[in-house]
C-alpha positions as a printed Julia matrix, in Angstrom:
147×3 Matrix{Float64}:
   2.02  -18.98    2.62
   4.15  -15.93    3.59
   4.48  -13.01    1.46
   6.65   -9.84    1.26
   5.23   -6.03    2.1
   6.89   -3.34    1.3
   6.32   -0.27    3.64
   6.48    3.42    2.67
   8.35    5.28    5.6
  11.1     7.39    5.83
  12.26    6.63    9.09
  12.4     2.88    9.53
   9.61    3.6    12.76
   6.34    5.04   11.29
   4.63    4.03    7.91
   4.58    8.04    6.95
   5.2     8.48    3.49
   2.9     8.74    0.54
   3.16    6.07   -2.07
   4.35    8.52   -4.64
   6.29   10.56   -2.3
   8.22    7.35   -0.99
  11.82    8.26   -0.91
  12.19    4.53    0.22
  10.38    1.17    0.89
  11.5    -0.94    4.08
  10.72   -4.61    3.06
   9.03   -7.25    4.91
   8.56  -11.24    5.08
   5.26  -11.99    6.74
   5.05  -15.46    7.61
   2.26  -18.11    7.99
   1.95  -18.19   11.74
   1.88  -13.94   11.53
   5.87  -13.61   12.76
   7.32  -10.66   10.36
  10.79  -10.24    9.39
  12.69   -7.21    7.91
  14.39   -8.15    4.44
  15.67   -4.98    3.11
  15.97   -1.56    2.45
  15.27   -0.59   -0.99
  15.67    3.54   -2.18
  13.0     4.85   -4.94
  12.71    7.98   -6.59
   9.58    9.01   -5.89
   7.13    9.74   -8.62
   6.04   13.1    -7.54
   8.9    14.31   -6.85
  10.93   14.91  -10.04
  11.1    16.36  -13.45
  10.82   12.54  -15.06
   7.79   11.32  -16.6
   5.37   10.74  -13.81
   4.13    7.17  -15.91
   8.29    6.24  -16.2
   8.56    6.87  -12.34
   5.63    5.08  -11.41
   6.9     2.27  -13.46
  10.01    1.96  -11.75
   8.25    1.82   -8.5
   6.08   -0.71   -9.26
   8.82   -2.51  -10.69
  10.95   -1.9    -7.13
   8.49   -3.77   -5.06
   6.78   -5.94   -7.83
   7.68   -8.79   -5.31
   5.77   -7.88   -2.43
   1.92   -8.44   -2.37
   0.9    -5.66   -0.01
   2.21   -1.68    0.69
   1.66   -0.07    3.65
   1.65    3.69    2.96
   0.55    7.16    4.37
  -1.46    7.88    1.57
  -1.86    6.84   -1.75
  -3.68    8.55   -4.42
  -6.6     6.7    -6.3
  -4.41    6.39   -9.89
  -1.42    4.51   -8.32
  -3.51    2.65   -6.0
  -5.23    1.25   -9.01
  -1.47    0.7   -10.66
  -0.66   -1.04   -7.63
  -3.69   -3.68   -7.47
  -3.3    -4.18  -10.97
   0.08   -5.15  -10.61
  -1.28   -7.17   -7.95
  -0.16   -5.69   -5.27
  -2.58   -4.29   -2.13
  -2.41   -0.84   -0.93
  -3.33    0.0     2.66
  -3.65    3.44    4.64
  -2.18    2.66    7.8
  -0.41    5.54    9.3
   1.21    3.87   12.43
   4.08    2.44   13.94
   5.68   -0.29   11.47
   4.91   -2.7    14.11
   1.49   -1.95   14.7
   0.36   -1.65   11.44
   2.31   -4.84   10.14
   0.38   -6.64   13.03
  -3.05   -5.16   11.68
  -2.23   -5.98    8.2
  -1.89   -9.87    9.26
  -5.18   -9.33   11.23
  -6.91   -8.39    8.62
  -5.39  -11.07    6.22
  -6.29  -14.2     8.61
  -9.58  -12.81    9.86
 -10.77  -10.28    7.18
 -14.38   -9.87    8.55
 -13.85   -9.31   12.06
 -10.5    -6.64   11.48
 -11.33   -3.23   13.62
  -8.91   -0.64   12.74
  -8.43    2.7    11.22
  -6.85    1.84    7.9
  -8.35    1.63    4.21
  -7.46   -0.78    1.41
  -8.44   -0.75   -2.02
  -9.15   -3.77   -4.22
  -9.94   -5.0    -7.59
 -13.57   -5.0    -6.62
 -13.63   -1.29   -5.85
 -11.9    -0.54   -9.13
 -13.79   -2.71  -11.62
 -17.05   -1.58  -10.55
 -16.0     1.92  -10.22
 -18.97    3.62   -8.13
 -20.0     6.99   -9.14
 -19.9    10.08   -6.72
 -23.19   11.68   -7.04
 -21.96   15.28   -6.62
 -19.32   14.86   -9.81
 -19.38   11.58  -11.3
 -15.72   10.84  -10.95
 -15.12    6.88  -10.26
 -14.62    5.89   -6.58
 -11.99    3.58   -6.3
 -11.21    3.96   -2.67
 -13.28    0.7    -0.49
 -13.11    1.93    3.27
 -12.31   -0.55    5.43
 -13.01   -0.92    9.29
 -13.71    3.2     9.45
């Protein structure tokens, strides 16, 4: 079934913005067979980036790509990652070219335990069981994957 990601970058070359820092999201259709294909160009006001309400801005943004089920970012802190995966919708760290890391997102989507790659993604697992950090005892919500 193919689904829509929405990528964080502010060149239309590199995924190089942070989630709340996203100026814009380029939108992709990912297909069944792995074949990707840009959709549009949608322009966000970044939630840490303005005088608004950080909670309003982060609304809107969740609301501007509520129809994609995956975001490639930069970076994305651990409070709108777990905004994002609530809303359904699966956060990765891939800084690379849009190309590259669209073709290591469907990688790791057909063939999750066998994906090599530098790139985290966080999960519903990771923030339901909230692990502990030993040192402070602030919840862990980030699940490294293929580090």
């Amino acid at each position: 079934m193919s689904f829509k990601v929405a990528v964080a970058s502010s060149d239309g070359k590199f995924v190089n913005q942070y989630f709340g820092r996203a100026s814009q999201f380029l939108i992709f259709e990912v297909k069944d067979n792995g074949d990707y294909e840009f959709l549009a160009l949608r322009k966000n006001t970044p939630p840490c980036n303005s005088g608004e309400s950080h909670d309003d801005l982060l609304t809107k943004t969740l609301d501007l790509i509520s129809d994609c089920r995956a975001v490639l970012v930069s970076r994305v802190g651990p409070g709108a990652a777990e905004a994002l995966v609530l809303r359904g919708i699966q956060p990765y760290v891939i800084p690379n070219f849009i190309e590259d890391a669209l073709k290591q997102l469907v990688l790791l989507r057909t063939n999750a335990d066998t994906t090599q790659g530098a790139f985290r993604s966080y999960d519903e697992r990771s923030i339901s069981h909230r692990n502990t950090n030993e040192k402070n005892e602030k919840p862990a919500l980030i699940k490294e994957v293929g580090l």
